[in-house]
C-alpha positions as CSV (number, residue, x, y, z in Angstrom):
1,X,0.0,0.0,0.0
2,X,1.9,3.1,-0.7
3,X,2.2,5.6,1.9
4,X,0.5,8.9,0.2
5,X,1.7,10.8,3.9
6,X,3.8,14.0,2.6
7,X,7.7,13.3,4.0
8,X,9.1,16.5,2.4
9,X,8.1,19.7,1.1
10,X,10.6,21.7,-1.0
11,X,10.6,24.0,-4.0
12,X,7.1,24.3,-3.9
13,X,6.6,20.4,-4.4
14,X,5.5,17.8,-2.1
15,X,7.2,14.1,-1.7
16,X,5.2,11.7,-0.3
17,X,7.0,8.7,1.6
18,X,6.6,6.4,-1.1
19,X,7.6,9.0,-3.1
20,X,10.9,8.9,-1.1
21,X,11.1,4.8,-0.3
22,X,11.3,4.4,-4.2
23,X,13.9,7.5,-4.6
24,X,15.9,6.0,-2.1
25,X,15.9,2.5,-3.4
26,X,17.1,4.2,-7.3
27,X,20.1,5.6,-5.6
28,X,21.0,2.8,-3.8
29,X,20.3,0.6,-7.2
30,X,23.4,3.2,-8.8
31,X,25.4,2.9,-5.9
32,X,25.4,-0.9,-5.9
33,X,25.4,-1.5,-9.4
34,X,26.2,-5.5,-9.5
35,X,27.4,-5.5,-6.0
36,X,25.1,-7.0,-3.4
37,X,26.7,-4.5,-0.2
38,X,28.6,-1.6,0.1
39,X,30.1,-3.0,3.2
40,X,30.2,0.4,4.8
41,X,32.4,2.1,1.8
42,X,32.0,5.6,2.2
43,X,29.9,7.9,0.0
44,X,30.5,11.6,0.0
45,X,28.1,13.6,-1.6
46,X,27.2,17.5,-2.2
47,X,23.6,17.9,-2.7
48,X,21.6,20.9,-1.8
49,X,19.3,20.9,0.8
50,X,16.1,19.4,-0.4
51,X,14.0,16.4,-1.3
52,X,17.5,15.3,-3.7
53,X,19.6,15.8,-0.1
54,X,17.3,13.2,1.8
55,X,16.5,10.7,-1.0
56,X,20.2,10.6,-1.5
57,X,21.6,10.3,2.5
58,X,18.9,7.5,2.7
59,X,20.2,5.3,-0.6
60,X,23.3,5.6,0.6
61,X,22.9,3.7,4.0
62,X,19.8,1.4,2.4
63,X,23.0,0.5,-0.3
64,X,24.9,-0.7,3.2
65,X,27.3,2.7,2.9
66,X,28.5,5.5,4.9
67,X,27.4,9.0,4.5
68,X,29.7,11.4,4.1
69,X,27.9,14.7,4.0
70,X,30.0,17.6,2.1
71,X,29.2,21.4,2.9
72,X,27.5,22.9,0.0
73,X,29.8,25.8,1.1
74,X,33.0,24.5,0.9
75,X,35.3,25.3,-1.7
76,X,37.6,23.0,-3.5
77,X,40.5,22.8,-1.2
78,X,38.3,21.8,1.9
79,X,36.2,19.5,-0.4
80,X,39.7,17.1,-1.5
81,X,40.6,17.0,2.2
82,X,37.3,15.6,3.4
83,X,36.9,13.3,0.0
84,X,40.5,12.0,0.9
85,X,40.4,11.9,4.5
86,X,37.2,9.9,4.2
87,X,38.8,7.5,1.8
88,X,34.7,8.0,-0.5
89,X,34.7,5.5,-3.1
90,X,31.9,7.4,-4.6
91,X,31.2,11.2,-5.0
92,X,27.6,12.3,-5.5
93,X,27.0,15.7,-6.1
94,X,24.6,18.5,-7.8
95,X,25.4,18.6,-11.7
96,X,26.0,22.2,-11.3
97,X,28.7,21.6,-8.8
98,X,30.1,18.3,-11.2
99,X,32.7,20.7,-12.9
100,X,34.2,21.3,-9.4
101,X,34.0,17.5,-8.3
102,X,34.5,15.2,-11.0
103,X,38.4,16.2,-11.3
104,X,38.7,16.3,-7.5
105,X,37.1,13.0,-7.0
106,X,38.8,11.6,-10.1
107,X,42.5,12.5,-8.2
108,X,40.9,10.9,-4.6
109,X,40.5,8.0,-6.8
110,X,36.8,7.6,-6.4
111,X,34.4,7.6,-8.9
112,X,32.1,10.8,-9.3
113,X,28.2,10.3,-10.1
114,X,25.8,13.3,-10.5
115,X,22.6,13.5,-8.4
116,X,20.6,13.0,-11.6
117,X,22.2,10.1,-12.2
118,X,21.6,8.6,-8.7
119,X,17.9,9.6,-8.7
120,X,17.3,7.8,-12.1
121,X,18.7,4.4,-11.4
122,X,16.8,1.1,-11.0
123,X,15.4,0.7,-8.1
124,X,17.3,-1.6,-6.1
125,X,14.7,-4.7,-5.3
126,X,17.1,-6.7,-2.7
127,X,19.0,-4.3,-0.4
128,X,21.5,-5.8,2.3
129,X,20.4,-5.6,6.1
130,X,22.0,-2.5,8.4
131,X,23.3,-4.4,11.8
132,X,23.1,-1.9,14.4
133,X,26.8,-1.5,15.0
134,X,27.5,-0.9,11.5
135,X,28.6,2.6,10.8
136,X,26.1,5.4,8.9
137,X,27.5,8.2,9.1
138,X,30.8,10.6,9.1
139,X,30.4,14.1,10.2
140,X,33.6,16.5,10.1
141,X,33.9,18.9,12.2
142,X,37.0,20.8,13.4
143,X,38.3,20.3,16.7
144,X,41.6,20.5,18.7
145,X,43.6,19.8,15.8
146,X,45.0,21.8,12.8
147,X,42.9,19.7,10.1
148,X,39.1,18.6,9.9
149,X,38.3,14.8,11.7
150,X,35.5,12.5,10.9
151,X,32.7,11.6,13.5
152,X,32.0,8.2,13.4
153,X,28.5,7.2,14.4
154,X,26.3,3.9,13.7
155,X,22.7,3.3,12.8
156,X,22.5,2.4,16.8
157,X,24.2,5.8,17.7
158,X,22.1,7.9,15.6
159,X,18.7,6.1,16.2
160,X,19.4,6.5,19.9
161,X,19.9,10.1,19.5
162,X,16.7,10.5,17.2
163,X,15.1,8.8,20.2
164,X,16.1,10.7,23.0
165,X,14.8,13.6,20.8
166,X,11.2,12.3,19.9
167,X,10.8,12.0,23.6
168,X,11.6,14.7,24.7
169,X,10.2,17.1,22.4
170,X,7.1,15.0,21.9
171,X,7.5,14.8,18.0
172,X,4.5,13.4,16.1
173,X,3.3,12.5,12.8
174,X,1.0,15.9,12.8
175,X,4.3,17.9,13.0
176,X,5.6,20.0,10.5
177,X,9.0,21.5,10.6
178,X,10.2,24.4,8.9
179,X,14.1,23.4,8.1
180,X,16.4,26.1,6.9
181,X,20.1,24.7,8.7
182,X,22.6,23.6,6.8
183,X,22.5,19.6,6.5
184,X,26.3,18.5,6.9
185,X,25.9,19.1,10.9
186,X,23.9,17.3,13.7
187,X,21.6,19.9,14.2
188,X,20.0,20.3,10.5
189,X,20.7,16.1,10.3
190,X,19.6,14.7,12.9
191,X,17.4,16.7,15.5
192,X,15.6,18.1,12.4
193,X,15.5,16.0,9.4
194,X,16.4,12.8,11.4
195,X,13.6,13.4,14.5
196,X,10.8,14.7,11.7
197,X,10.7,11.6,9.4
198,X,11.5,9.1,12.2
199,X,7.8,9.5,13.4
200,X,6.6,10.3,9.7
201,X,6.2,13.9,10.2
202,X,6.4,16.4,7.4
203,X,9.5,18.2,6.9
204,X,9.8,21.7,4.9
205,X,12.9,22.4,3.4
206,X,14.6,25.9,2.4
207,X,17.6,25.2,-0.1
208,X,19.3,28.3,2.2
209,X,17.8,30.7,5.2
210,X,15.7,33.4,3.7
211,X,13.7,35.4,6.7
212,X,10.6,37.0,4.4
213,X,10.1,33.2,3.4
214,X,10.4,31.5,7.1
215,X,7.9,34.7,8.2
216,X,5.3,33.6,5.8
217,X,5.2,30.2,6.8
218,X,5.1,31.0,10.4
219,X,2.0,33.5,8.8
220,X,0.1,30.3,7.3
221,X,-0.1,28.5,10.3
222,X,1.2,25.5,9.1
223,X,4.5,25.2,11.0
224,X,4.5,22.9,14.2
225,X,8.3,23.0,14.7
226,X,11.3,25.4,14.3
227,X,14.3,25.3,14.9
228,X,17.6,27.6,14.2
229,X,21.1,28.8,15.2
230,X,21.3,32.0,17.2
231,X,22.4,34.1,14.1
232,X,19.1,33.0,11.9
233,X,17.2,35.0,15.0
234,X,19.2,37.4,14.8
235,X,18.6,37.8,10.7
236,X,14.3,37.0,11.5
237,X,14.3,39.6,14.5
238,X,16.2,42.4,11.7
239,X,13.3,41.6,9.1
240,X,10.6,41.9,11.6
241,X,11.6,45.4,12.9
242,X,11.9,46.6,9.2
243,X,8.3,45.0,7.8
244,X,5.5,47.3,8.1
245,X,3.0,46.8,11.1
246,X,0.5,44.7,9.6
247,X,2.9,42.4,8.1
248,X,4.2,42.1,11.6
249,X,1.1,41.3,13.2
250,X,0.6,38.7,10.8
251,X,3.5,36.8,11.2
252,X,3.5,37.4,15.0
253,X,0.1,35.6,15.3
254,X,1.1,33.2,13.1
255,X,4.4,32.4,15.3
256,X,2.9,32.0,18.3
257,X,0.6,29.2,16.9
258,X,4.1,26.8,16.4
259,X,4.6,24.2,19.5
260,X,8.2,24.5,19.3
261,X,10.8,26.9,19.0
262,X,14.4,26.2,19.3
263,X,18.2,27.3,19.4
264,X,21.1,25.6,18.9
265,X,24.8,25.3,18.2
266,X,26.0,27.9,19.6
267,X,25.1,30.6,22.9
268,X,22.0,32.5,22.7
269,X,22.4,35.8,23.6
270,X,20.1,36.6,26.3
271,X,18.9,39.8,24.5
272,X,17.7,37.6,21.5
273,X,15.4,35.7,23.5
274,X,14.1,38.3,25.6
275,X,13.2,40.2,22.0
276,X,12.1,36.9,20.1
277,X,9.6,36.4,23.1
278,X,8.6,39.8,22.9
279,X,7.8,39.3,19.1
280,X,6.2,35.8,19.4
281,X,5.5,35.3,22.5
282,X,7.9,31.8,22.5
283,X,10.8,31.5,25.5
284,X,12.9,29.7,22.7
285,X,13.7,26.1,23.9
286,X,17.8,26.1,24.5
287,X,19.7,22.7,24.3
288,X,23.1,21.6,24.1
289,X,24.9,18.9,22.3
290,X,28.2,18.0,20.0
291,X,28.7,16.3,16.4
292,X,30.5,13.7,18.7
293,X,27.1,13.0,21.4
294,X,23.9,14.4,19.7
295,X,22.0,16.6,21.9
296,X,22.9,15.8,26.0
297,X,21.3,18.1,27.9
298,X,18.0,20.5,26.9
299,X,15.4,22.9,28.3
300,X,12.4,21.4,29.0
301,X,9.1,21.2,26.8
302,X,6.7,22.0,29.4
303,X,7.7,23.9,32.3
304,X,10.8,26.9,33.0
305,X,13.3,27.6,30.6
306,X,15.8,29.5,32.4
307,X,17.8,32.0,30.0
308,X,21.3,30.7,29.7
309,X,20.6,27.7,31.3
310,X,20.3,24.4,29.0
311,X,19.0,22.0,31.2
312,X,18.7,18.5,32.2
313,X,20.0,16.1,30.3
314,X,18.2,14.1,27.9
315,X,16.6,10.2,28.1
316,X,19.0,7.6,27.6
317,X,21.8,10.2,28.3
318,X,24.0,10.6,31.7
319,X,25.8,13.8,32.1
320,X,28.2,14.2,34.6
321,X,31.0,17.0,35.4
322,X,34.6,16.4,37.0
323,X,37.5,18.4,37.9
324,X,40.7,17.8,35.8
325,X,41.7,14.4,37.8
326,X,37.9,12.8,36.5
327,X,36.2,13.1,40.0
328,X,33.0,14.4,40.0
329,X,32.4,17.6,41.3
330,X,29.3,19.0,43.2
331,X,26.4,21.3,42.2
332,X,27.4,24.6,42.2
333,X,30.9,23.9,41.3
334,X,32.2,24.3,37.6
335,X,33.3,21.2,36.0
336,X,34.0,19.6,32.3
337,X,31.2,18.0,31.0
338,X,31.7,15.0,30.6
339,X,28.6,12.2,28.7
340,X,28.2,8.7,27.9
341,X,25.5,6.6,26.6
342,X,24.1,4.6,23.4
343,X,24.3,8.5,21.6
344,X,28.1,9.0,22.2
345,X,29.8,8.4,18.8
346,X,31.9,5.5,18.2
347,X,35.8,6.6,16.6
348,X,37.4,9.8,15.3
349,X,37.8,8.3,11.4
350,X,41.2,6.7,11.1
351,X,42.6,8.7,14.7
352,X,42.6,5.6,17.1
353,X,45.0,7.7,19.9
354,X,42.8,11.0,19.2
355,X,39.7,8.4,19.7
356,X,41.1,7.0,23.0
357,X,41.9,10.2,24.7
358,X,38.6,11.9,24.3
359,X,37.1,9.0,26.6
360,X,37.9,8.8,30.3
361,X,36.4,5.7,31.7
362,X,34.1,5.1,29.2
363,X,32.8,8.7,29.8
364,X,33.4,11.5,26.4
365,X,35.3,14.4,27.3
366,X,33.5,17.2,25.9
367,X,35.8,20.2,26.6
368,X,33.4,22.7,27.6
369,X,32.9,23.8,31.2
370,X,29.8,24.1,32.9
371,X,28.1,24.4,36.3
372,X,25.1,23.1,38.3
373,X,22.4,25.6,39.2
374,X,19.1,24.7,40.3
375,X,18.7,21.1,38.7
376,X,20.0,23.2,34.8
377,X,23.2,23.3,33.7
378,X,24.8,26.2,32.7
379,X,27.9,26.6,30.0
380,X,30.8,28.5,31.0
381,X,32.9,28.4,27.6
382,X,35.6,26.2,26.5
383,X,38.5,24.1,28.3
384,X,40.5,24.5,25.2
385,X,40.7,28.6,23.7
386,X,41.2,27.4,20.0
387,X,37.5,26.6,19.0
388,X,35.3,29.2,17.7
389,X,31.7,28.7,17.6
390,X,30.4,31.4,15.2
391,X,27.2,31.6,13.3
392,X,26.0,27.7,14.8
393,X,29.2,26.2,13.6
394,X,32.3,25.1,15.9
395,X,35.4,26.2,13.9
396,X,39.3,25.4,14.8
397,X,41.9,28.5,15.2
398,X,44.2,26.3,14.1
399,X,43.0,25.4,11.3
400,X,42.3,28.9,10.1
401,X,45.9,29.8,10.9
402,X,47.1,26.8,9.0
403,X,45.1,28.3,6.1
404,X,46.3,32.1,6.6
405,X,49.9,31.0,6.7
406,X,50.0,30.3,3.2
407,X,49.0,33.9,2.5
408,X,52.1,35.6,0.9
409,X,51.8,38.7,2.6
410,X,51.6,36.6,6.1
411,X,54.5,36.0,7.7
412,X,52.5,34.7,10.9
413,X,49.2,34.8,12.6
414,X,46.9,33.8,15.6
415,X,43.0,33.5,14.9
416,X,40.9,34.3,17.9
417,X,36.8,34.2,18.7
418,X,35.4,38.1,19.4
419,X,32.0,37.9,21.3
420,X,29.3,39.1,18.5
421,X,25.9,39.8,19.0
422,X,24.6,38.2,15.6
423,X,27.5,35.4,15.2
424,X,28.1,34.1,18.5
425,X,31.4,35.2,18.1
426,X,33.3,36.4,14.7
427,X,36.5,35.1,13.7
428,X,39.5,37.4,14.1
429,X,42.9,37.2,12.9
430,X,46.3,39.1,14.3
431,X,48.8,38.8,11.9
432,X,52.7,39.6,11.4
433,X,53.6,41.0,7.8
434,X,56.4,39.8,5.7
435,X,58.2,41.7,3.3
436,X,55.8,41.9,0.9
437,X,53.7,45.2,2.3
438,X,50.4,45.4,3.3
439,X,47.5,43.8,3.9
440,X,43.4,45.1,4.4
441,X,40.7,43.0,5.5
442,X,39.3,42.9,2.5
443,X,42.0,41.5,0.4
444,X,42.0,39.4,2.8
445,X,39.0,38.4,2.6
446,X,39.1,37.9,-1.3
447,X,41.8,35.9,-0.9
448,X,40.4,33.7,1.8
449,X,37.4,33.1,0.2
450,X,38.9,30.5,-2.0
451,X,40.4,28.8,1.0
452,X,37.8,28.2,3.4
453,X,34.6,27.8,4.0
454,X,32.4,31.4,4.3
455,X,32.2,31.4,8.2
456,X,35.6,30.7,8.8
457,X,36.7,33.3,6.9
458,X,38.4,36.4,9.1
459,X,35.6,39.2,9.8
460,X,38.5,41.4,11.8
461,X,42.2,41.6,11.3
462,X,44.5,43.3,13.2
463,X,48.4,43.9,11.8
464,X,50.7,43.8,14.6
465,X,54.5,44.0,14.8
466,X,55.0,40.8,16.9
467,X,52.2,38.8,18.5
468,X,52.1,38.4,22.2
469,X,53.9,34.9,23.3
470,X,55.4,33.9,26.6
471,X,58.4,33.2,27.6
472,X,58.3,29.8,25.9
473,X,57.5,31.3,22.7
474,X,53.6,30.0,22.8
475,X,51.2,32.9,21.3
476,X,49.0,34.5,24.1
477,X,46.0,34.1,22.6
478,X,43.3,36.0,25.5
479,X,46.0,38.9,24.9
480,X,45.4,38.5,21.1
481,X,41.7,39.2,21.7
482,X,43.1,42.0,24.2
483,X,44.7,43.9,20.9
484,X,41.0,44.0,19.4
485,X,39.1,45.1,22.5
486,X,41.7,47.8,22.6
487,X,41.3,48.6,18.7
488,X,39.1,50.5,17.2
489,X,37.2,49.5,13.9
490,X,37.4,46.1,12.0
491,X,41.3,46.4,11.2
492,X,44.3,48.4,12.8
């Protein structure tokens, strides 16, 4: 009987889940070809958000592969690395993207298929069974280290965090969710896509944020669930305050009619929800989580949401803090978090020593520091000061500075975060000059536009003679965000 239930909505179509069973089944018929398993080969692929995007992810794991989501945003430098890193044996992308691809998949050694080509396959009739423990999914995110790593997680890891999440948030088949995240992170994968068609729900899709658009759909009335990274409030609260009054009160009354409102991925500036509840009368629901664990800890649905505060953690996850020797500390004191459960990925991708010293007795070390107030946790910031979390995303320093080095007019650098009211905090880079003159933000910026992905690029830059070290030599890096405080303007 086919199942006429609308799965996902995008470009002004509906898809149907039969629609999307049979989709799925034609890209997992071109992935296979004659073979009767992937065995868990990975699959990278660069599809726009959309009804392609989910048809796609899901052939890949019903053909027994892993996904390997690329960043439609990622230029071709950052889209080798991941290909590489991954070891894909297969590249699907968009065909307008194949003239970037095909040659860089073609050097990784992997052979390059365009979207259209997956989606009009034969429909694979026999697909191979998904044990639990099996891996689904690799997720890069930058961490510690100077150079993106893969999160490992299986079909058990993610359906236990799709669990927790359906629970807690009481998702049901009447839902409809207005998605406009990026899908090559947790929060646009899995606690929107993931949580929506895991109980059959409808899922709306935007191929990229657009505020006028996500207004009017709040307007119709349609939209059960929302949810967004602090900046996308930021943008909706901006187009609000410049709509004229009667298109105001229209998309005000039609806000407060969604069940759910929520923020992720990075801080919520406590002035942001104090205006977005002025607007639609929703205390957005704050949680916290990690490409490596899901979501861990979260406001609740019914009852107080504290601002700053993101709660308790979630079912089927235990949260504990510790002080640096691993023993627990009391409420009230600050501590690293510290989670473990059936959500906690299983390996960094092909980093076994990186992989064993993020655990501590079976517990993940999170790296962020938080305390115990009233029954809700509350994050303090970072144990480590070279991760930025800007615009939803958590971006490594070092990486950046890897990046910047390269720059001929660079001789050397330090990237910092600067607290910013729309972007969490901006990326800012102090740099020494060579010989070869000098350097403005905005060449800069050209420049790094072709190296790295759009929110890792610098939004502030600061020329100095010689950075701040001590006396081992080791850059200073709270007194490199000093030299900006104490600057005036975007660049000195």
């Amino acid at each position: 009987m086919n199942d006429t239930r609308v799965a996902v909505v995008t470009g002004g179509r509906a898809h149907s889940y039969e629609d999307l069973d049979r989709a799925s089944r034609r890209v997992a018929g071109a992935l296979l070809g004659a073979q009767a398993d992937l065995d868990q080969a990975r699959v990278a692929f660069f599809v726009a958000p959309g009804f392609e995007y989910v048809a796609v992810q899901r052939g890949i794991w019903r053909a027994g592969g892993v996904a390997v989501p690329l960043a439609v945003s990622y230029p071709p430098p950052e889209l080798d690395y991941v290909i590489r890193d991954a070891g894909a044996l297969v590249v699907v992308g968009d065909p307008e993207a194949a003239a970037i691809l095909a040659p860089i998949a073609d050097a990784a050694g992997a052979r390059f298929m365009t979207t259209g080509a997956a989606m009009e396959g034969e429909e694979a009739l026999l697909l191979p069974h998904l044990g639990a423990t099996r891996r689904a999914m690799i997720i890069y995110t930058s961490g510690t280290t100077a150079r993106p790593k893969g999160v490992v997680t299986t079909h058990a890891n993610i359906g236990a965090q799709i669990a927790s999440l359906v629970e807690a948030w009481e998702w049901t088949p009447g839902d409809r969710l207005m998605l406009a995240l990026p899908l090559h992170h947790v929060h646009g994968i899995v606690n929107g896509l993931g949580s929506a068609l895991a109980v059959s729900a409808t899922c709306e899709i935007l191929p990229a944020f657009d505020a006028s658009t996500i207004w009017e759909r709040f307007a119709s009335g349609a939209i059960t669930v929302f949810t967004a990274v602090p900046t996308m409030y930021h943008r909706l609260i901006a187009a609000w305050d410049s709509a004229p009054e009667e298109a105001r009160r229209a998309w005000s009354d039609g806000a407060r009619r969604v069940r759910l409102m929520m923020s992720g991925s990075a801080a919520l500036p406590v002035q942001t929800l104090a205006r977005w509840r002025e607007i639609t009368g929703h205390t957005l629901l704050e949680r916290y989580g990690m490409t490596e664990i899901g979501m861990a800890l979260s406001n609740p649905l019914h009852g107080e949401r504290r601002p700053g505060a993101v709660g308790a953690p979630l079912p089927g996850v235990d949260v504990r803090l510790v002080d640096e020797s691993g023993v627990a500390v009391p409420e009230g004191t600050a501590g690293e978090v510290e989670v473990r459960g059936p959500c906690v990925f299983s390996e960094y991708w092909q980093r076994p020593e990186e992989t064993r010293t993020a655990f501590r007795d079976g517990w993940f070390r999170t790296g962020d520091m938080a305390v115990v107030e009233r029954g809700a946790y509350r994050l303090l910031g970072r144990t480590a000061v070279d991760i930025i979390k800007t615009g939803g995303f958590k971006v490594s320093a070092l990486e950046i500075e890897e990046v910047l080095r390269t720059h001929p007019a660079i001789a050397e650098c330090a990237v910092v975060g600067l607290a910013d009211p729309e972007w969490g905090e901006r990326v800012a880079a102090a740099v020494e000059l060579g010989a070869a003159g000098g350097l403005s933000l905005a060449e800069l910026q050209q420049w790094a536009k072709a190296h790295l992905a759009p929110y890792k690029v610098p939004r502030a830059l600061h020329v100095v003679k010689a950075l701040p070290r001590n006396a081992m030599g080791k850059v200073v890096k709270p007194d490199v965000a000093a030299l900006f405080r104490s600057a005036s303007g975007p660049e000195a």
